[in-house]
Backbone as a chain_set.jsonl record, in Angstrom:
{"seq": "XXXXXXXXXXXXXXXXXXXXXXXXXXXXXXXXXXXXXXXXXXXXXXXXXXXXXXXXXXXXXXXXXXXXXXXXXXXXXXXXXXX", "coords": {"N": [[0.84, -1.184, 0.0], [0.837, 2.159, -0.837], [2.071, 5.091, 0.667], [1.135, 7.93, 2.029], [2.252, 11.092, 0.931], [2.821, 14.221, 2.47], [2.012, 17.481, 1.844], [4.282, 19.735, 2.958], [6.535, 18.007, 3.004], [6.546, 17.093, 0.524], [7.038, 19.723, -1.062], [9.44, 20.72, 0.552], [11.053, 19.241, -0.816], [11.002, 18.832, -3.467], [12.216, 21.638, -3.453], [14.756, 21.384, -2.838], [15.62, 19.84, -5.123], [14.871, 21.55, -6.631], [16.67, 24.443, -5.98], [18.886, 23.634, -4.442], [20.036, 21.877, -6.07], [19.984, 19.315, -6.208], [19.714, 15.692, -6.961], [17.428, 13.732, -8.5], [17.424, 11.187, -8.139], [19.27, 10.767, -5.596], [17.581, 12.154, -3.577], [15.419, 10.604, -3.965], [16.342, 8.432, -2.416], [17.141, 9.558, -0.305], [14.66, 10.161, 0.97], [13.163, 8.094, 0.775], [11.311, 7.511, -1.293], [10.551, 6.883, -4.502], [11.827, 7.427, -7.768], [10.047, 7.656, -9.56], [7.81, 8.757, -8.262], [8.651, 11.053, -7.286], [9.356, 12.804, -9.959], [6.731, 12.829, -11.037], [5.527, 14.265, -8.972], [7.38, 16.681, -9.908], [6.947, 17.278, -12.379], [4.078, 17.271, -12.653], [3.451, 19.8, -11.014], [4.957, 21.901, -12.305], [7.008, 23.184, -11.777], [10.1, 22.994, -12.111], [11.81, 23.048, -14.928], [12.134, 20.648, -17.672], [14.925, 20.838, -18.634], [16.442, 21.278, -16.125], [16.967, 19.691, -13.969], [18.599, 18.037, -15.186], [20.67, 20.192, -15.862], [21.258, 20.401, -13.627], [22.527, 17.859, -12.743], [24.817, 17.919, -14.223], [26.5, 20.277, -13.45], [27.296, 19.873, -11.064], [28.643, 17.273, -11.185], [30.987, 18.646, -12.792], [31.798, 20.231, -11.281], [32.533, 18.22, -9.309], [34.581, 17.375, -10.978], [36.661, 19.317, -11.606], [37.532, 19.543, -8.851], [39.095, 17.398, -8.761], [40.731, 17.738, -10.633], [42.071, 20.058, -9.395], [43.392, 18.1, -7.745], [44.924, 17.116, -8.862], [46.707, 18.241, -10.243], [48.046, 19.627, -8.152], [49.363, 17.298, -6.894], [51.185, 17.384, -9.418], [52.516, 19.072, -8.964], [53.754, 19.224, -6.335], [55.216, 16.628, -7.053], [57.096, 17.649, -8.283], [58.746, 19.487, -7.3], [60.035, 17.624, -5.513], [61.977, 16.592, -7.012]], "CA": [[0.0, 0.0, 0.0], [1.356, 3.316, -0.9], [1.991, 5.724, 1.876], [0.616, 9.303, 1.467], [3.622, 12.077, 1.384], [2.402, 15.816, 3.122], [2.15, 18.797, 0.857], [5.304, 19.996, 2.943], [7.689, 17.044, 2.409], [6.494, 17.246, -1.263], [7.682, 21.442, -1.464], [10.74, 20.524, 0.837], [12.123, 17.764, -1.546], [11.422, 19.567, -4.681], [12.771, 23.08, -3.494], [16.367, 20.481, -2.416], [15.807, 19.638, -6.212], [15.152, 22.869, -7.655], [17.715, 24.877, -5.604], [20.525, 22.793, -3.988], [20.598, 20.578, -6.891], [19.907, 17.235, -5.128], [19.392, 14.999, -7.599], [16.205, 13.23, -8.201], [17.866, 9.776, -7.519], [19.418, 10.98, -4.264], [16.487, 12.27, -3.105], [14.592, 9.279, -3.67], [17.223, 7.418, -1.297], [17.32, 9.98, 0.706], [13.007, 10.146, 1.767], [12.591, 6.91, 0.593], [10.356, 8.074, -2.067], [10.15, 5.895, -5.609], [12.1, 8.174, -8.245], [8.952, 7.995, -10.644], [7.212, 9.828, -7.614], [8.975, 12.586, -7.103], [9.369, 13.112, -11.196], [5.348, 12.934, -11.486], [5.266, 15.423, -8.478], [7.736, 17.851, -10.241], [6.024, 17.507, -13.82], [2.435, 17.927, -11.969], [3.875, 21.439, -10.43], [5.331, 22.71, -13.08], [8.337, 23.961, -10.559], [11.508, 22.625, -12.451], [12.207, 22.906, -16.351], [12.757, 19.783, -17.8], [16.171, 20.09, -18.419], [16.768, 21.861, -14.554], [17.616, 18.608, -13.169], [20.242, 17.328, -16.139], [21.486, 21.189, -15.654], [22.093, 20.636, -11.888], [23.794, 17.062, -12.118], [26.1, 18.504, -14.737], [27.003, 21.31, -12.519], [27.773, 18.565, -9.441], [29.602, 16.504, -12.1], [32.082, 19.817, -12.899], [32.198, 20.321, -9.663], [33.708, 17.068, -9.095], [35.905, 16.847, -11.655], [37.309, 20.643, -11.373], [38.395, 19.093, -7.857], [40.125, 15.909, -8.825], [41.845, 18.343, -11.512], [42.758, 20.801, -8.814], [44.022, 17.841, -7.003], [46.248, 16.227, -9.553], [47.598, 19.631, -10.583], [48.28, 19.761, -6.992], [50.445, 16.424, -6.744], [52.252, 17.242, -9.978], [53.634, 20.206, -8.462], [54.75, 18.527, -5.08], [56.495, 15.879, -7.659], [58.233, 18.542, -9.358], [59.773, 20.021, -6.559], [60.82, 16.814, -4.925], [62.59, 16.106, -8.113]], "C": [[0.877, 1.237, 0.0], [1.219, 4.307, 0.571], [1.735, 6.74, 1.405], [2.009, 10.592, 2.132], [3.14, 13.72, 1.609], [2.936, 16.498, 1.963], [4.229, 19.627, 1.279], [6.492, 19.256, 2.798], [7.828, 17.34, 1.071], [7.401, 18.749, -1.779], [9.132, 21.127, -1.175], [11.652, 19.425, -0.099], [12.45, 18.456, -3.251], [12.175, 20.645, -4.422], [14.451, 22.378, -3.164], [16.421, 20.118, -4.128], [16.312, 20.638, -7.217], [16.866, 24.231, -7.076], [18.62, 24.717, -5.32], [20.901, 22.28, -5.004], [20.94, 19.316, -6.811], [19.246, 16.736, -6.847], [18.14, 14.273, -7.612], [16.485, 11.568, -7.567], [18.564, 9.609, -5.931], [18.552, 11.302, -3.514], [15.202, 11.449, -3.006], [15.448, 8.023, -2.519], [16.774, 8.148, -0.288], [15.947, 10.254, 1.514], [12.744, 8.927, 1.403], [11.575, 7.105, -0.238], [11.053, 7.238, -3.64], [10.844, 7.364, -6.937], [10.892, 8.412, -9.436], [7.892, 9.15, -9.465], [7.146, 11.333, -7.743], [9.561, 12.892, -9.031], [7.816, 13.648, -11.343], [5.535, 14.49, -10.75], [6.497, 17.016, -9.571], [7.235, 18.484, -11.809], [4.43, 18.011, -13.446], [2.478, 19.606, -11.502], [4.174, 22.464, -11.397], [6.82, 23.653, -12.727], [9.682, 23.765, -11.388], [11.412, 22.405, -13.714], [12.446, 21.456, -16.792], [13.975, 19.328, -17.923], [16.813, 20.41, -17.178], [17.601, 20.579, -14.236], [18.739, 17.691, -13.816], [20.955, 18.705, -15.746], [22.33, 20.543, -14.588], [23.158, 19.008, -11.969], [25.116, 17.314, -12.955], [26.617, 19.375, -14.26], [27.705, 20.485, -11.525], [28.894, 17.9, -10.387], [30.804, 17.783, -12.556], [32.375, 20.391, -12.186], [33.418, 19.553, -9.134], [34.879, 17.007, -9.644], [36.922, 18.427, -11.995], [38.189, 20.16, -10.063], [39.263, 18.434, -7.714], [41.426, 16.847, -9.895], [42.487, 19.194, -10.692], [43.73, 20.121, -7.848], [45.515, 17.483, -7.048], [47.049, 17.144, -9.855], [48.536, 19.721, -9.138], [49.756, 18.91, -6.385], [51.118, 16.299, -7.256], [52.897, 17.829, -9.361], [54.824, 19.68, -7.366], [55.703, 17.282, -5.987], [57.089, 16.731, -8.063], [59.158, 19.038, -8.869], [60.291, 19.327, -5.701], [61.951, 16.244, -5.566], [64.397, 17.026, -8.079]], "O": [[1.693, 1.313, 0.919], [0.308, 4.159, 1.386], [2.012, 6.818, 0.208], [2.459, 10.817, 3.256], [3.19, 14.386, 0.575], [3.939, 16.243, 1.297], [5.095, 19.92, 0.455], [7.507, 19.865, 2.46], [8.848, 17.729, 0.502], [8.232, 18.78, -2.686], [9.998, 21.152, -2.05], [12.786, 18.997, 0.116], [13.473, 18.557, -3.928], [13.048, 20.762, -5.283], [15.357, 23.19, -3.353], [17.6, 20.138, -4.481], [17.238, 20.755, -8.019], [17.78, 24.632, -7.796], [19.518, 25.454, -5.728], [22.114, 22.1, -5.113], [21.83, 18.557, -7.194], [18.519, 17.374, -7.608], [17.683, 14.176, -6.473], [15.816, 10.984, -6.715], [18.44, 8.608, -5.226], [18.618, 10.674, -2.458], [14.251, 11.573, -2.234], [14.989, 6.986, -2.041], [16.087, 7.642, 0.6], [16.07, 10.566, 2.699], [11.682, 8.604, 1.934], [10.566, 6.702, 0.341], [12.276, 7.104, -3.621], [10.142, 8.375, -6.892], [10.96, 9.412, -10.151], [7.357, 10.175, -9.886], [6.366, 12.239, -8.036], [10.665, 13.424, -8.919], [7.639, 14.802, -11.733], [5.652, 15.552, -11.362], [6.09, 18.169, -9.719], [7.174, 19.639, -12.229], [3.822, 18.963, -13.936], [1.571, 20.416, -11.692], [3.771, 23.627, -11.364], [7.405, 24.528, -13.366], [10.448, 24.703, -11.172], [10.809, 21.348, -13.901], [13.213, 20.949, -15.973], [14.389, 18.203, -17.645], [17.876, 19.808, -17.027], [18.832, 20.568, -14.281], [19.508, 16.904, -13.263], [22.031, 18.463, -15.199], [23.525, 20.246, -14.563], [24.26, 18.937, -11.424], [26.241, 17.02, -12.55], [27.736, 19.411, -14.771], [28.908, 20.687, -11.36], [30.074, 18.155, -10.143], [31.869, 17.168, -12.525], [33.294, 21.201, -12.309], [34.551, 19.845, -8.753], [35.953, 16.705, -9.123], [37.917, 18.327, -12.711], [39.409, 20.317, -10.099], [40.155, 18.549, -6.873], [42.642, 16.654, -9.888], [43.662, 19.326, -11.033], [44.598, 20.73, -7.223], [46.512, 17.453, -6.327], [48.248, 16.89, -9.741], [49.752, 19.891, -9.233], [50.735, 19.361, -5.791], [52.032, 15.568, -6.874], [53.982, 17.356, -9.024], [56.055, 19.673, -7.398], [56.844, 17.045, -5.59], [58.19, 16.244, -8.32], [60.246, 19.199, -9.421], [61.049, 19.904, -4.921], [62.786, 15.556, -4.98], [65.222, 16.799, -8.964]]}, "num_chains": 1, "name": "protein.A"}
């Protein structure tokens, strides 16, 4: 049997979607919520663009990998000057 999810869980999960850039798949881990759920609810609202949520994990994803590049840049250097 489906469980019924409050108007404010529903706002609070999308507005972690639309603004933080939570992912829709993390956010289904993270309330325990069915990722076709919380898709219907953000297509039913009208709140988030369709491509909003590919925007935001490509943002997180160049995020990431800006870091791993700032890291390796990081460890050539310390080789260079141990050299």
């Amino acid at each position: 049997m489906a469980r019924r999810i409050d108007s404010e869980t529903k706002e609070r999960i999308i507005k972690k979607i639309k603004s933080e850039g939570l992912s829709v798949m993390d956010a289904s881990r993270e309330f325990n919520i069915s990722n076709n759920t919380i898709y219907g609810w953000i297509g039913a609202r009208g709140t988030v663009e369709p491509g909003l949520v590919e925007m935001n994990k490509l943002k997180r994803e160049n995020n990431e990998l800006k870091q791993i590049i700032g890291s390796l840049t990081l460890n050539m250097e310390r080789g260079k000057k141990n050299c």
